[in-house]
TORKOL-4160 file (C-alpha; in steps of 0.2 Angstrom, whole numbers, padded with zeros to 4 digits, m for minus):
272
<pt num="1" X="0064" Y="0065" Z="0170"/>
<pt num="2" X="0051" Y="0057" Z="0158"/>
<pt num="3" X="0056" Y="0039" Z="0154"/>
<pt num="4" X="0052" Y="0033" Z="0134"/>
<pt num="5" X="0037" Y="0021" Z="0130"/>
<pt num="6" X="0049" Y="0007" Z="0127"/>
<pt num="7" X="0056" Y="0010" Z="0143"/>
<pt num="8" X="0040" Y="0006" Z="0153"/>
<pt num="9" X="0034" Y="m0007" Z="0143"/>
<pt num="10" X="0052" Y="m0016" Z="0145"/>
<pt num="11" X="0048" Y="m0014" Z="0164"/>
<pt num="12" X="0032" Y="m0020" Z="0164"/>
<pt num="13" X="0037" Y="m0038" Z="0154"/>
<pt num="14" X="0053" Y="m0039" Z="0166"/>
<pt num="15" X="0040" Y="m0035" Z="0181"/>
<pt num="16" X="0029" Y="m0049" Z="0176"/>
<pt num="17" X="0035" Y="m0065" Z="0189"/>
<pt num="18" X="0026" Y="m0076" Z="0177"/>
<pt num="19" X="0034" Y="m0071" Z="0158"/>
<pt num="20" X="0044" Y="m0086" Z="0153"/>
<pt num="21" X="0063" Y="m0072" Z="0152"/>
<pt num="22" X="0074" Y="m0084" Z="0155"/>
<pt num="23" X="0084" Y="m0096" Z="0143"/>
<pt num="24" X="0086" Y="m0111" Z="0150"/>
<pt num="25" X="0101" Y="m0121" Z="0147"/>
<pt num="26" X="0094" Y="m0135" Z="0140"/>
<pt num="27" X="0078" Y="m0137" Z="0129"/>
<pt num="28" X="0062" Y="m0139" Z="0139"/>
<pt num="29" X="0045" Y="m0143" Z="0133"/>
<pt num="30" X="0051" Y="m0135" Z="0115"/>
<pt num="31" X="0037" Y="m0127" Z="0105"/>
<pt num="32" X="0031" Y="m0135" Z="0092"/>
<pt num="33" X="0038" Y="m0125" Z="0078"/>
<pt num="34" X="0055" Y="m0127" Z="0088"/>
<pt num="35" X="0053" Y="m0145" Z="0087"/>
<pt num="36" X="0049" Y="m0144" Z="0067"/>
<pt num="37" X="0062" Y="m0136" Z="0065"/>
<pt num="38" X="0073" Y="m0146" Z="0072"/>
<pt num="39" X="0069" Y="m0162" Z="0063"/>
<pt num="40" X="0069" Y="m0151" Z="0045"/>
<pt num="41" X="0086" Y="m0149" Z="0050"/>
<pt num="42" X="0089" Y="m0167" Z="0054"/>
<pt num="43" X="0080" Y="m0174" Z="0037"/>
<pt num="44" X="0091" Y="m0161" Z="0026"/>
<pt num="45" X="0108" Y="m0169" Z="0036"/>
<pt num="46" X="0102" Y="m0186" Z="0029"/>
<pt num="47" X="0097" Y="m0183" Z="0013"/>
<pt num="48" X="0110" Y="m0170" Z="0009"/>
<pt num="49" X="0114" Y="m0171" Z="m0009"/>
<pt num="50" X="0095" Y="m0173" Z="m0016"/>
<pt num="51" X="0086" Y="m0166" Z="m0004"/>
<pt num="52" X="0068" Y="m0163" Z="m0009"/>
<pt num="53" X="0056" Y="m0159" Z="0008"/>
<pt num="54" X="0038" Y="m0160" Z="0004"/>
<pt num="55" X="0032" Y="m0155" Z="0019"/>
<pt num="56" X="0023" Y="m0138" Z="0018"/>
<pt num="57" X="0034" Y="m0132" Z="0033"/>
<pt num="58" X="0048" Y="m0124" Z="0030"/>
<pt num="59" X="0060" Y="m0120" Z="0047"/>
<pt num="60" X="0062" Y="m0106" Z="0058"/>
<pt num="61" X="0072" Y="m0091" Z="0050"/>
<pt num="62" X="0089" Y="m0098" Z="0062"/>
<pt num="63" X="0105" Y="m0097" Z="0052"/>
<pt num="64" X="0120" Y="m0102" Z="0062"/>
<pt num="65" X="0133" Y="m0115" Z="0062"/>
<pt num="66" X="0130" Y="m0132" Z="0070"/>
<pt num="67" X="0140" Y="m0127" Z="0086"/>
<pt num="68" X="0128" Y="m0113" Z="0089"/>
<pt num="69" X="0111" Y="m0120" Z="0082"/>
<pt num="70" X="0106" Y="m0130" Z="0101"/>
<pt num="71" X="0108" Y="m0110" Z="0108"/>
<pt num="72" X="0100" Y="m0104" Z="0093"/>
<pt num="73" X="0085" Y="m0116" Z="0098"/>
<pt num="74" X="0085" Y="m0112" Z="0117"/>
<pt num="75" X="0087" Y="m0093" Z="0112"/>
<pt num="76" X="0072" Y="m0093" Z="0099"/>
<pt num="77" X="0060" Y="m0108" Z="0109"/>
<pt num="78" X="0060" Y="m0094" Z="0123"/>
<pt num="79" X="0057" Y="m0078" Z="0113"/>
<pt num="80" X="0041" Y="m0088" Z="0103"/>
<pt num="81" X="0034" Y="m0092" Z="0120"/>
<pt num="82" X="0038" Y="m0077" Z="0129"/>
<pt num="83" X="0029" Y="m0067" Z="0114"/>
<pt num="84" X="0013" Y="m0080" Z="0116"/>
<pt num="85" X="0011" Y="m0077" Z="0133"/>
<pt num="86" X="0010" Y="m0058" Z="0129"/>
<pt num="87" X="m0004" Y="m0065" Z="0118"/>
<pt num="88" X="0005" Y="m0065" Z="0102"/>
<pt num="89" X="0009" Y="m0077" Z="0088"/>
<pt num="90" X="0024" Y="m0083" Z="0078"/>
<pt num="91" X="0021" Y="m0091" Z="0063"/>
<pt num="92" X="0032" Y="m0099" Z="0047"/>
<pt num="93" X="0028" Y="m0096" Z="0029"/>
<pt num="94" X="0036" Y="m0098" Z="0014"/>
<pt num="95" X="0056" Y="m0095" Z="0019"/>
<pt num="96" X="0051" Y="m0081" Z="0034"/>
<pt num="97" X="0044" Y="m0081" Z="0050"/>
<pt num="98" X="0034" Y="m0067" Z="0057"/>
<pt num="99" X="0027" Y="m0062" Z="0075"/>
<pt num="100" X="0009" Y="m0059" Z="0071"/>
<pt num="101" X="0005" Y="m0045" Z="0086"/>
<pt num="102" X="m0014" Y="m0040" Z="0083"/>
<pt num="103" X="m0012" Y="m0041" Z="0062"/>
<pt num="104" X="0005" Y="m0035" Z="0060"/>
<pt num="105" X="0019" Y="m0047" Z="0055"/>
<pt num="106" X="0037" Y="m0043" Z="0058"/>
<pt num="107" X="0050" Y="m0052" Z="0055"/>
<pt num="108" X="0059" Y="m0063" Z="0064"/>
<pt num="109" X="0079" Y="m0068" Z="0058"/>
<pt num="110" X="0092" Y="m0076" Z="0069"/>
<pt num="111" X="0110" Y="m0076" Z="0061"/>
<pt num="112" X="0128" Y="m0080" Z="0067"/>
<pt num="113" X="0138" Y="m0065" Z="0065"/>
<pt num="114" X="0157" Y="m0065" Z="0058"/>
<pt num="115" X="0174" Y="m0060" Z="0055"/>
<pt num="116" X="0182" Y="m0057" Z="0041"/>
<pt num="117" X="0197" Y="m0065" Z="0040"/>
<pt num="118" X="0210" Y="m0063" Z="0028"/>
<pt num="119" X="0224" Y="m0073" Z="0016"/>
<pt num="120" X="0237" Y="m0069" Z="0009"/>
<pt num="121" X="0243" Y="m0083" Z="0004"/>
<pt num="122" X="0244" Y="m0087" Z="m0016"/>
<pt num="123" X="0245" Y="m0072" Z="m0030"/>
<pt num="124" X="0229" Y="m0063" Z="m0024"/>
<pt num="125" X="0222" Y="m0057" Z="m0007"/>
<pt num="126" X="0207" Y="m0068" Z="m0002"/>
<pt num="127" X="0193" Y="m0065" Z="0014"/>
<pt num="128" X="0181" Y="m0075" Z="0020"/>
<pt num="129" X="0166" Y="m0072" Z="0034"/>
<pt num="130" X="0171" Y="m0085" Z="0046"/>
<pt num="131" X="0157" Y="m0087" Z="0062"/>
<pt num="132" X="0162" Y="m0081" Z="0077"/>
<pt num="133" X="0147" Y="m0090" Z="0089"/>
<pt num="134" X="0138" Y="m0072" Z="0093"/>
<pt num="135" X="0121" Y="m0072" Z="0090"/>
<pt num="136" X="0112" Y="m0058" Z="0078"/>
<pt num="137" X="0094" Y="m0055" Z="0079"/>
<pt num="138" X="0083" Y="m0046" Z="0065"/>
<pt num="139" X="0067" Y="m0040" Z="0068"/>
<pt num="140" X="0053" Y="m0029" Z="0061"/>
<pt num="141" X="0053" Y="m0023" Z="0041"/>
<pt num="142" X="0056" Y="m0009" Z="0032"/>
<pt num="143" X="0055" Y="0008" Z="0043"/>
<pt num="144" X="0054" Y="m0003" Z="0058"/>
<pt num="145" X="0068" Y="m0015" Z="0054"/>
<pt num="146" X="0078" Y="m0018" Z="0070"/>
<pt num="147" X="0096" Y="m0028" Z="0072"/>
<pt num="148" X="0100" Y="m0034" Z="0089"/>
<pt num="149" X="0117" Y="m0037" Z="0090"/>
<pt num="150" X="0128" Y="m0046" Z="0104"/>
<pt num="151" X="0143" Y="m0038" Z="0112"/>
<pt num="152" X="0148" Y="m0040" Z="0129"/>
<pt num="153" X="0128" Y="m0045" Z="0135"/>
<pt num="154" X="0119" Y="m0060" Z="0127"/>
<pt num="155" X="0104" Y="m0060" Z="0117"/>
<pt num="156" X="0096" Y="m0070" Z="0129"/>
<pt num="157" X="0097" Y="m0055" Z="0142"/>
<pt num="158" X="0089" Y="m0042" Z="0127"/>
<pt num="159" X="0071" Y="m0054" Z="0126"/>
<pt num="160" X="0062" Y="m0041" Z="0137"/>
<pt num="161" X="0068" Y="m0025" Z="0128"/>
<pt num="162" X="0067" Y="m0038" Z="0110"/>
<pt num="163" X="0047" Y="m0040" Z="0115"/>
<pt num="164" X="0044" Y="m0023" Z="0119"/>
<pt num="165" X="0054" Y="m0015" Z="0103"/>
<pt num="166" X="0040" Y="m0027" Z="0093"/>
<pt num="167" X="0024" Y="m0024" Z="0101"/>
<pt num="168" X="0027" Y="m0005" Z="0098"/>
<pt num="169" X="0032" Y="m0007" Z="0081"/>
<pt num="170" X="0018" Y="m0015" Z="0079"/>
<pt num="171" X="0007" Y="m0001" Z="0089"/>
<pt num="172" X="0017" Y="0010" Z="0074"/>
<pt num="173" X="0013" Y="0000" Z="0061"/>
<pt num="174" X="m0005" Y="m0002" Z="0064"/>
<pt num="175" X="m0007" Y="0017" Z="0069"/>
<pt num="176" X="0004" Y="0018" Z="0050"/>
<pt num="177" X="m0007" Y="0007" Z="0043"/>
<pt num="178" X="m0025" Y="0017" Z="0049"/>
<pt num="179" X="m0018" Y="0035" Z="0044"/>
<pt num="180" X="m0014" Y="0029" Z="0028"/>
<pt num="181" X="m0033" Y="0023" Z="0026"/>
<pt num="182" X="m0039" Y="0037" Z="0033"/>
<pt num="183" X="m0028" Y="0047" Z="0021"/>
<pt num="184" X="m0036" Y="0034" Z="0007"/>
<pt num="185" X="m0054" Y="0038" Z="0010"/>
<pt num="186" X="m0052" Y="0057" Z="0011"/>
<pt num="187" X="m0041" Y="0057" Z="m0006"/>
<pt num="188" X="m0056" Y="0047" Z="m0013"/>
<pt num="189" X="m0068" Y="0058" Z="m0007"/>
<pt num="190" X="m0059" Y="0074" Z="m0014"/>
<pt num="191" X="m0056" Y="0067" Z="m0030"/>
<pt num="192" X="m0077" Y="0062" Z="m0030"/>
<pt num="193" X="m0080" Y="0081" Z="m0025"/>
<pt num="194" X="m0068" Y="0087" Z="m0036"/>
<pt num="195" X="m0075" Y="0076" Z="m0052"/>
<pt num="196" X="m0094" Y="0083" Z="m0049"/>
<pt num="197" X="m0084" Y="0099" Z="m0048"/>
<pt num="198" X="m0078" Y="0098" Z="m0064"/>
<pt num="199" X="m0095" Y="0089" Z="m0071"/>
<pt num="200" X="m0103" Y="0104" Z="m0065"/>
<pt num="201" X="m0090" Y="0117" Z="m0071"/>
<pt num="202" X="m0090" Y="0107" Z="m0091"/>
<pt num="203" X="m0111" Y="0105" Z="m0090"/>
<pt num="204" X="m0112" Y="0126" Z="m0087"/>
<pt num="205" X="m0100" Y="0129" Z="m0101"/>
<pt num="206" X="m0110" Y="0118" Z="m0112"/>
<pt num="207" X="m0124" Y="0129" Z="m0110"/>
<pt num="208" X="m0115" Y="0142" Z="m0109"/>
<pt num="209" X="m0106" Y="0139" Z="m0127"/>
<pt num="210" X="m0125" Y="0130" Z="m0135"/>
<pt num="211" X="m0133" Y="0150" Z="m0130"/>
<pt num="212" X="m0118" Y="0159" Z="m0139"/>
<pt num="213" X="m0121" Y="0148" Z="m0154"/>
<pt num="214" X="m0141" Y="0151" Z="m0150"/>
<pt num="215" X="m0138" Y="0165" Z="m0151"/>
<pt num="216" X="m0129" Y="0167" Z="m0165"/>
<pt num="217" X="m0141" Y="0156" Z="m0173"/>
<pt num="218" X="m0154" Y="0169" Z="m0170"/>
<pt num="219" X="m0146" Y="0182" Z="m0176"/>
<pt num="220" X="m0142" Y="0172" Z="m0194"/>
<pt num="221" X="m0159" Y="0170" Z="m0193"/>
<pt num="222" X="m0163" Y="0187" Z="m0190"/>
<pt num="223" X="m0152" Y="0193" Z="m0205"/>
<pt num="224" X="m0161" Y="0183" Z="m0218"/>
<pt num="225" X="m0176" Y="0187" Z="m0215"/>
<pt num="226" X="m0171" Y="0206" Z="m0216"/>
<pt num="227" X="m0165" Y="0203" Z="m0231"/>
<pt num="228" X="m0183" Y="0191" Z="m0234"/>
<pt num="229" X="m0192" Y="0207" Z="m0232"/>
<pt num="230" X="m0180" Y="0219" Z="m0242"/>
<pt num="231" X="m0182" Y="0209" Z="m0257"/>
<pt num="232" X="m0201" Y="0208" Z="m0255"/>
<pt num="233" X="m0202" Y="0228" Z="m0252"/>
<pt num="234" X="m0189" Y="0229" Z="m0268"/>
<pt num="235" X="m0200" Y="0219" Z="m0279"/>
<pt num="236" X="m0218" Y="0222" Z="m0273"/>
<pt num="237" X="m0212" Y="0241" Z="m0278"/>
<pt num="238" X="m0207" Y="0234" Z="m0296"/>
<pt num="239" X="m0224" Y="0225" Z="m0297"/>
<pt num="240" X="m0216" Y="0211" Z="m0304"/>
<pt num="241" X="m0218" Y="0195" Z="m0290"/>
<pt num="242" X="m0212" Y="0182" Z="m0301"/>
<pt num="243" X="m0215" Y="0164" Z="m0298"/>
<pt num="244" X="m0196" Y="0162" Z="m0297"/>
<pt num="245" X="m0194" Y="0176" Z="m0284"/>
<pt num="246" X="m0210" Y="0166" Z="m0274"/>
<pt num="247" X="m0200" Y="0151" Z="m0274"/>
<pt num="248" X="m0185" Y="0159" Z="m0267"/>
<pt num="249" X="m0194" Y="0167" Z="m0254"/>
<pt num="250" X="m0201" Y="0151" Z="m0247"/>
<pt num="251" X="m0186" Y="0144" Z="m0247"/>
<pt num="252" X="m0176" Y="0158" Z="m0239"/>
<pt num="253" X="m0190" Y="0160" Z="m0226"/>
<pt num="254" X="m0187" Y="0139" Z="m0224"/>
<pt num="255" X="m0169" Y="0142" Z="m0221"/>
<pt num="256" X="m0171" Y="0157" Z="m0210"/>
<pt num="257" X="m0183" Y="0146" Z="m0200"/>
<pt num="258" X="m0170" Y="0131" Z="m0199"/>
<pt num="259" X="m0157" Y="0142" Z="m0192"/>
<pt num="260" X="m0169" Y="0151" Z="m0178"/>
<pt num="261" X="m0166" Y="0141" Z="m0165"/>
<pt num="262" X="m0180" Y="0148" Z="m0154"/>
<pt num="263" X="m0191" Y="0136" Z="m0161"/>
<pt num="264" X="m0182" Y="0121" Z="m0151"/>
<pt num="265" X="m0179" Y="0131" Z="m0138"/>
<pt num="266" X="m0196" Y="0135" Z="m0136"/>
<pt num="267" X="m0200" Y="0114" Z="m0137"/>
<pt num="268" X="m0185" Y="0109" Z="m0125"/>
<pt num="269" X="m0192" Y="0122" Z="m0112"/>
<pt num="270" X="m0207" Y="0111" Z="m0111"/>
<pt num="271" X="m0220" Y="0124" Z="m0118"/>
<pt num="272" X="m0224" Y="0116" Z="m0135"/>
């Protein structure tokens, strides 16, 4: 029977006698960020009210009730550490933290579920999300946006299959992230082809519309100086070459001479 992807890498981390899987029950060592943490959520108690932190840090993405939060801790202290010793990072900016694996950042969100309870006291039905201790883990983003939810099994028993679900949304991501680059720079390159297509395609009917006009041209040309040559033949039989009817001529053969456009054809070939 074939076994999935996530399957064998969940069996590899759980293989691995030196991956930090198990939550202890009491802080140890706590990482750094844990520690941060920690102490944001100890300044805010104090100064609750007009609370401004100036530190650039802003804590872990934990949300539980102060029952739950020394679990939260434990819970989230071994997930960052279990994901550094797979050679991974988890980093806090702004109001989110991400694990970094390679350069793709998921999220990381720890919440305390809840029930909705009810009252019926009063003239109107009221409800409210009151905590219930279980734990609820959110990871990824977007298409790879994964809830971990506890039932009868802890979260603290899911870090293996938590660890592997990331790293190959990750591999997804990155692989995502390549075809769409890929993708990219073939779109730019068919839209480059297809622009000196179309250059191409305009230049041709540019010379292909200036020789029908040519050619029009010449045939203008043509047509005056028939008639040029008529009037000469009509009035060279009369013997009667006026100096009006010399004028005229010059100018007509001027103008037949202006339309011709084989004169400019002629120079733009380079033969003149």
């Amino acid at each position: 029977m074939d076994v999935s992807p996530e399957t064998l890498l969940v069996r590899q981390i759980k293989g691995d006698p030196a991956a930090p899987l198990t939550v202890p029950d009491e802080l140890e060592k706590p990482h750094f960020l844990i520690k941060e943490t920690r102490r944001y959520w100890s300044d805010t108690k104090k100064h609750k009210g007009g609370y401004s932190y100036k530190s650039p840090f802003a804590c872990l993405s934990i949300y539980v009730e102060k029952d739950t939060q020394p679990r939260a801790l434990r819970f989230f202290d071994t997930l960052i550490k279990l994901l550094e010793y797979r050679g991974h990072k988890v980093i806090v900016r702004g109001a989110a933290t991400y694990a970094i694996i390679d350069t793709i950042e998921l999220d990381l969100t720890l919440r305390e579920s809840g029930n909705r309870v009810y009252n019926d006291e009063g003239h109107w039905r009221t409800s409210e999300i009151v905590p219930n201790g279980r734990l609820h883990l959110k990871t990824g983003r977007h298409s790879w946006d994964k809830q971990w939810l506890e039932n009868k099994t802890g979260l603290e028993s899911m870090l293996a299959k938590i660890v592997a679900r990331l790293e190959l949304d990750a591999e997804k991501e990155a692989k995502w992230r390549e075809e769409c680059r890929l993708s990219e720079i073939r779109r730019r390159e068919e839209e480059k082809l297809r622009l000196e297509q179309e250059a191409i395609r305009r230049a041709e009917q540019q010379r292909t519309d200036t020789l029908l006009k040519q050619a029009e041209q010449y045939e203008r040309a043509q047509q005056i100086r028939r008639l040029i040559d008529a009037a000469q033949q009509q009035e060279s039989a009369e013997g009667n070459v006026t100096d009006n009817f010399r004028e005229w001529l010059h100018w007509a053969s001027e103008k037949a001479d202006a339309v011709d456009p084989i004169t400019a054809i002629i120079i733009n070939s380079g033969r003149s």
